[in-house]
C-alpha positions as CSV (number, residue, x, y, z in Angstrom):
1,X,10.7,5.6,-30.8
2,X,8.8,8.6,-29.3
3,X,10.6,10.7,-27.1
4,X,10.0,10.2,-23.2
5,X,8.7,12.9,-20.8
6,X,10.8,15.4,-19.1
7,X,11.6,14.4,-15.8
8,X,9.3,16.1,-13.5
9,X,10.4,19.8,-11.9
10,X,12.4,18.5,-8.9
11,X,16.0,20.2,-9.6
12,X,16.1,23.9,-9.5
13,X,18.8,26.0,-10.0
14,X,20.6,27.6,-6.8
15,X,21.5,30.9,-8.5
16,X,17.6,31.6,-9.4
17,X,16.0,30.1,-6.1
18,X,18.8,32.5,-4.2
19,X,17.4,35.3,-6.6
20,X,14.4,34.9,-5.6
21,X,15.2,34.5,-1.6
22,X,17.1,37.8,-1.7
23,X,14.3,39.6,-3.5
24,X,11.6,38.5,-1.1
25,X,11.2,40.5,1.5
26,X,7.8,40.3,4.2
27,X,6.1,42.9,1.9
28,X,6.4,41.1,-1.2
29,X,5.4,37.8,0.0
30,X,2.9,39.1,1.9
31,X,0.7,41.0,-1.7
32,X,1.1,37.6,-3.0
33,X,-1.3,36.0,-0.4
34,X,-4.7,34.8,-0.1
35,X,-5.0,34.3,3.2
36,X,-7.6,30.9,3.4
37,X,-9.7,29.0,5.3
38,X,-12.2,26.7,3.8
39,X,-13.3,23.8,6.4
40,X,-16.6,23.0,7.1
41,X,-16.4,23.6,10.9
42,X,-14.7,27.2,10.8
43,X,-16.3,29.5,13.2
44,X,-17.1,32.6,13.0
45,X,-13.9,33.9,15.7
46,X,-11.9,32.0,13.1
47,X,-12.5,34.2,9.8
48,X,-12.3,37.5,12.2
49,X,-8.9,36.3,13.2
50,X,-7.9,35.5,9.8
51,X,-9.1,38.6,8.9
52,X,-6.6,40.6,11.3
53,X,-4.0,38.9,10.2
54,X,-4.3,39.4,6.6
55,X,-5.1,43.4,7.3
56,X,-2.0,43.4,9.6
57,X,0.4,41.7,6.6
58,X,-1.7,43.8,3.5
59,X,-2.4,40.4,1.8
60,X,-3.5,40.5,-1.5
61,X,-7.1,38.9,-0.1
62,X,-9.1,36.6,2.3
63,X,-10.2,33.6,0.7
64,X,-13.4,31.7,2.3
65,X,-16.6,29.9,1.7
66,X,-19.3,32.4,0.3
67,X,-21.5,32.0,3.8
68,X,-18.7,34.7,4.9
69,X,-20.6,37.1,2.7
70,X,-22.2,38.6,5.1
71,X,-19.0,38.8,7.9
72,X,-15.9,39.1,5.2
73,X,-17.1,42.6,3.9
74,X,-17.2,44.4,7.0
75,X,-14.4,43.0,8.5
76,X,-12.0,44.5,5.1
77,X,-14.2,47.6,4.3
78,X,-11.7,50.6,4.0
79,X,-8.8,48.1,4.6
80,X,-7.2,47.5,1.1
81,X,-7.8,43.6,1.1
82,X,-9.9,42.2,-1.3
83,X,-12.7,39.6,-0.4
84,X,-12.2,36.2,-2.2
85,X,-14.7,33.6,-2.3
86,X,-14.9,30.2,-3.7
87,X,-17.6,28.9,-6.2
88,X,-19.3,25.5,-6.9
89,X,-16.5,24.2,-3.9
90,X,-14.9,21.9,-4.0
91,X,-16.4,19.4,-7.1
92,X,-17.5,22.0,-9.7
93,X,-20.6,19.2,-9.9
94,X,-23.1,22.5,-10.1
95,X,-24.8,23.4,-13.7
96,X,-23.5,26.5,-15.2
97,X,-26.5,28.6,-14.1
98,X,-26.2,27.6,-10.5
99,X,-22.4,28.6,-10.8
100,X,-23.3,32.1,-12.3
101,X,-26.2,32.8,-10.0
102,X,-24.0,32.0,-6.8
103,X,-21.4,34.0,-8.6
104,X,-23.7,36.7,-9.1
105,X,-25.2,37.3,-5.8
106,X,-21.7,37.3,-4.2
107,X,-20.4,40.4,-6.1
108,X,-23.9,42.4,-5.0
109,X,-24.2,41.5,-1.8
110,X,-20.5,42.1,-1.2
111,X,-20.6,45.4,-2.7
112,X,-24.0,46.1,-0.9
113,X,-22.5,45.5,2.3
114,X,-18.5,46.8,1.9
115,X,-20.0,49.9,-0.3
116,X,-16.8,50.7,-1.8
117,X,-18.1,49.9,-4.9
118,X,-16.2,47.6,-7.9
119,X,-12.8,46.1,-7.2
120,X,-12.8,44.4,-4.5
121,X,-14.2,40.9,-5.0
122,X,-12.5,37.7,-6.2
123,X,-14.2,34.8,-7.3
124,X,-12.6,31.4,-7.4
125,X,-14.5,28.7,-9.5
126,X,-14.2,25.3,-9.7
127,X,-14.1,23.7,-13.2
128,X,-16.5,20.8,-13.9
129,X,-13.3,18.3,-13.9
130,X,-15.3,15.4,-15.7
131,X,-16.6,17.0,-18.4
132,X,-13.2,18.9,-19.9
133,X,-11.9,16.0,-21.8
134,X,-15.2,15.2,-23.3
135,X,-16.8,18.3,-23.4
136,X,-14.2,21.3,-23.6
137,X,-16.9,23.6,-24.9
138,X,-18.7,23.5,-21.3
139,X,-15.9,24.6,-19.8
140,X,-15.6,27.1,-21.8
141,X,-19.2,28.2,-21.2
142,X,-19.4,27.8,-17.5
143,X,-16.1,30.0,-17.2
144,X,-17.3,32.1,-19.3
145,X,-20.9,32.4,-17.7
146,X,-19.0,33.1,-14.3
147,X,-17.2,35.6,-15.6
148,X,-19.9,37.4,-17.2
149,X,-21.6,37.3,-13.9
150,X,-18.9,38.4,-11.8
151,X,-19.6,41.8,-13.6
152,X,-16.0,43.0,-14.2
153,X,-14.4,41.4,-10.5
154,X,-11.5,38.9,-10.8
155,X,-12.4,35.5,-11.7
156,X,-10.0,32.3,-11.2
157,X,-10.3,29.2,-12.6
158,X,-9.3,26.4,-10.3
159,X,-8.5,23.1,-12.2
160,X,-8.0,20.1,-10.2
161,X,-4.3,19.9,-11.5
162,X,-4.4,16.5,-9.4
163,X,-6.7,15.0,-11.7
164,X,-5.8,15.8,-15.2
165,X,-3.4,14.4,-16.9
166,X,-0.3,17.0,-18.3
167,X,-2.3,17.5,-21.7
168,X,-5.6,18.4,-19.9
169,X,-4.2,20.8,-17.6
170,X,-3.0,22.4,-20.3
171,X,-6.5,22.3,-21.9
172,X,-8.1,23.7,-18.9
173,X,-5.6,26.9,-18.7
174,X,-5.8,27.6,-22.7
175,X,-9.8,27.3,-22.0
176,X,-10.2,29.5,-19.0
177,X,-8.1,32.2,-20.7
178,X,-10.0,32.4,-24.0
179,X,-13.6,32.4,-22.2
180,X,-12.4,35.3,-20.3
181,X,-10.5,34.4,-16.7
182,X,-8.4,36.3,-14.9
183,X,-6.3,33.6,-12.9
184,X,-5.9,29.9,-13.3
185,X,-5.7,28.1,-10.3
186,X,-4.8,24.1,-9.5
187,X,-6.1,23.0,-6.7
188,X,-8.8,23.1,-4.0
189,X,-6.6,21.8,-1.2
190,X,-8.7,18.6,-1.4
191,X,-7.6,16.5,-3.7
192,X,-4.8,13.9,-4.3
193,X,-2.2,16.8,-3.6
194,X,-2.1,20.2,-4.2
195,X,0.5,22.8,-5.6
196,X,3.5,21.3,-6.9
197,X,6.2,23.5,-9.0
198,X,5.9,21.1,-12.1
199,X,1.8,21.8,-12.5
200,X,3.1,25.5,-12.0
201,X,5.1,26.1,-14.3
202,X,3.1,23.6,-16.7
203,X,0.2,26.1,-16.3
204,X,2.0,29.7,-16.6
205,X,3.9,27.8,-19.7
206,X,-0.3,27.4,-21.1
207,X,-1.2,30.7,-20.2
208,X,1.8,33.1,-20.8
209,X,2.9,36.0,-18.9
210,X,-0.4,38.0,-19.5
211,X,-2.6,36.0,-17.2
212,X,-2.8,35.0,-13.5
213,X,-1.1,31.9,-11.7
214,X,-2.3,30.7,-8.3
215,X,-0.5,28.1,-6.6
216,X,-2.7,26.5,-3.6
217,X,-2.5,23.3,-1.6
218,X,0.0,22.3,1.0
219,X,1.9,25.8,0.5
220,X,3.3,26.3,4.8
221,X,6.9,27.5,4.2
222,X,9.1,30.5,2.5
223,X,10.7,27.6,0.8
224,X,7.6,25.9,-0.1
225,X,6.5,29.9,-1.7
226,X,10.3,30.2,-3.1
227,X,9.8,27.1,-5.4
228,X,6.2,27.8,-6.8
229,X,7.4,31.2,-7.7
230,X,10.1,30.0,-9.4
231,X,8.0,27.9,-10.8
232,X,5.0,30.7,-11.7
233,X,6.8,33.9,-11.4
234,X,10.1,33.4,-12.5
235,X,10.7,37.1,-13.4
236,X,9.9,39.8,-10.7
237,X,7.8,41.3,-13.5
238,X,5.6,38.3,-12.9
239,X,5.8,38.6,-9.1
240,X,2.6,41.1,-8.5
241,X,-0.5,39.9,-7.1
242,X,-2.1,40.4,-11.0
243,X,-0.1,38.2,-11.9
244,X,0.8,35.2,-9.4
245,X,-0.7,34.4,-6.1
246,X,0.0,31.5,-3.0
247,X,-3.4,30.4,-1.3
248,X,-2.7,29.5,1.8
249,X,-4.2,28.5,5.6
250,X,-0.9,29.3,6.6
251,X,0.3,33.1,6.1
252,X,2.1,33.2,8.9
253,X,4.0,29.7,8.9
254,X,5.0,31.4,5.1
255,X,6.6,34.7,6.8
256,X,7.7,33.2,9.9
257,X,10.0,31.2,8.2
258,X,11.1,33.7,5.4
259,X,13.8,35.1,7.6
260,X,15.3,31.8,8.3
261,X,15.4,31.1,4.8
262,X,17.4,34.1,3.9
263,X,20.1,33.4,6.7
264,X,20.7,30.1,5.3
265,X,19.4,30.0,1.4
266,X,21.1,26.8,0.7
267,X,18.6,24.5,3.1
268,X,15.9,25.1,0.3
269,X,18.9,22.6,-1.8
270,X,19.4,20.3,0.6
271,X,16.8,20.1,3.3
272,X,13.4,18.9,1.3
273,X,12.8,15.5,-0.4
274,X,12.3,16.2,-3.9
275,X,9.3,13.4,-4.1
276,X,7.6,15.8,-1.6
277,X,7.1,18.5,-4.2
278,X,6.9,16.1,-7.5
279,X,3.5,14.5,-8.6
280,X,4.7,11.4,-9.0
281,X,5.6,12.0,-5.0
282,X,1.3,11.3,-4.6
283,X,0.7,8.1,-7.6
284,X,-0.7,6.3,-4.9
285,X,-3.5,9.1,-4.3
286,X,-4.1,9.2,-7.7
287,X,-6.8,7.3,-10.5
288,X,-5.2,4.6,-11.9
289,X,-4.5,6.0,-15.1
290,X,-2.6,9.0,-13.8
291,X,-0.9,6.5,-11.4
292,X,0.8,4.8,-14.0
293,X,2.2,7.8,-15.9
294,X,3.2,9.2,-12.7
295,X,4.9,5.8,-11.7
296,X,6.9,5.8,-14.8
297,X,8.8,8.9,-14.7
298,X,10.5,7.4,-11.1
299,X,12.7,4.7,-12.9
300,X,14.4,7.9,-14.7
301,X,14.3,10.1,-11.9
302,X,17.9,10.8,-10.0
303,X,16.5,11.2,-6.8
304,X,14.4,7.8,-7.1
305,X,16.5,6.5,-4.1
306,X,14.6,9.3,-2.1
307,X,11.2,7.9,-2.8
308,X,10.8,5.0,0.1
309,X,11.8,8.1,2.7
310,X,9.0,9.9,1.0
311,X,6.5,7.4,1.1
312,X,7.0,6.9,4.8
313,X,6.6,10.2,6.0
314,X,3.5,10.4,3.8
315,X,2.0,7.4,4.9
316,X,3.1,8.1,8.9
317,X,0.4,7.3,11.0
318,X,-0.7,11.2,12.8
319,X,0.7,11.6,16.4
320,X,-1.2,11.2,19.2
């Protein structure tokens, strides 16, 4: 009889989620973050205010749609915050010229604008999704024509962890490392779910501890951050912005809630339902493939008592 699964990364031990707690401090967390905001109907007072806030914390960058090419430059010129800006978002349905050309004229006219030269651009690409399984070798070559194009700046290779199953994403990492990436990334924000500490840890496992990790997607709290870097950074050797970063709409909600965290490290134990932050939490979101391999972890899981309390509070109709 082949040997089932592992249970999905839901338990955590206290000693290394307190580690991590106590080594946080503002700072830290802070040159971990891409500061985002990617919705259609962001104006321009938005990104500005973004912008401050990120400057004001020394995030590790501001991550927006590449219209802000022409704002996002002069707004971190001479401020030590890198521009970041998303390519082929959010389906990756573009042909791998389109995807280097838009690459490509994002690194010149940011440098022609911020004029302080190379370093300071980041470039996060969305993987044709459909194609990997089938067609491996064209993800290889559209990474690897985006990173060719991005003329030496950071590329990261965002995945659509929500739509692979365990073996793919594994795939995906292993194929965005060899065609020359910088990061791997798993999610938009738009998909079925975002970051959860299981596709984490499944993707720095793929990548090892020479490449970048960024978690993104329903990232709001310290303890949200605390379990992703567990997850992604488990050693503070790991825990530079080279090496891991949290994308995220909400820097503030992350270091607002820090302190609190750190006054009472047990709540990240006992506070959270664990279906919130396991994919089998989302099956329902999911194809119906994935759905069923999600599905049948839950029969094994400890905490499957949890998962009608979860499904609840997912499915609660928005107040008005």
């Amino acid at each position: 009889m082949d040997e089932l699964p592992p249970l999905p990364l839901v338990d955590f031990p206290a000693d290394a989620l307190e580690e991590i707690i106590h080594w946080l401090t503002p700072e830290r967390l802070a040159a971990l973050i891409d500061a985002t905001d990617l919705r259609a109907d962001t104006p321009e007072a938005n990104i500005r205010a973004l912008a401050e806030t990120a400057v004001r914390h020394r995030c590790a960058s501001v991550c927006v749609n590449p219209v802000e090419v022409d704002l996002l430059p002069r707004l971190l010129a001479g401020t030590g915050v890198k521009e970041c800006y998303v390519v082929d978002f959010p389906l990756g349905k573009s042909t791998i010229a389109m995807k280097a050309y838009q690459a490509a004229r994002l690194v010149t006219e940011s440098r022609a604008i911020r004029r302080e030269g190379p370093g300071w651009v980041e470039l996060d690409m969305v993987i044709n999704v459909g194609r990997l399984r089938d067609d491996p070798e064209h993800t290889w070559r559209e990474v690897a024509a985006v990173v060719d194009a991005a003329d030496g700046e950071v590329v990261k290779v965002i995945i659509r962890s929500s739509e692979l199953r365990n073996e793919d994403i594994t795939l995906a990492c292993r194929i965005a490392q060899e065609a020359g990436a910088h990061f791997v990334k798993n999610s938009t924000g738009m998909e079925a779910f975002g970051a959860t500490p299981e596709h984490i840890r499944r993707m720095r496992e793929a990548v090892g501890p020479g490449m970048g990790v960024k978690a993104a997607g329903g990232i709001r709290t310290a303890a949200d951050a605390v379990r992703l870097i567990f997850a992604g950074a488990p050693t503070p050797d790991l825990r530079v912005p080279e090496r891991f970063r949290l994308g995220t709409s909400s820097p503030t909600g992350l270091l607002s809630t820090l302190e609190r965290l750190q006054e009472n490290p047990s709540a990240i134990l006992t506070d959270a339902i664990p279906c919130s932050y396991c994919p089998s939490g989302y099956a329902e979101k999911q194809s119906p493939p994935l759905r069923a391999a999600a599905l049948a972890l839950c029969p094994r899981c400890p905490h499957r008592h949890r998962r009608e309390e979860w499904l609840a509070l997912l499915y609660r109709p928005p107040s008005t």
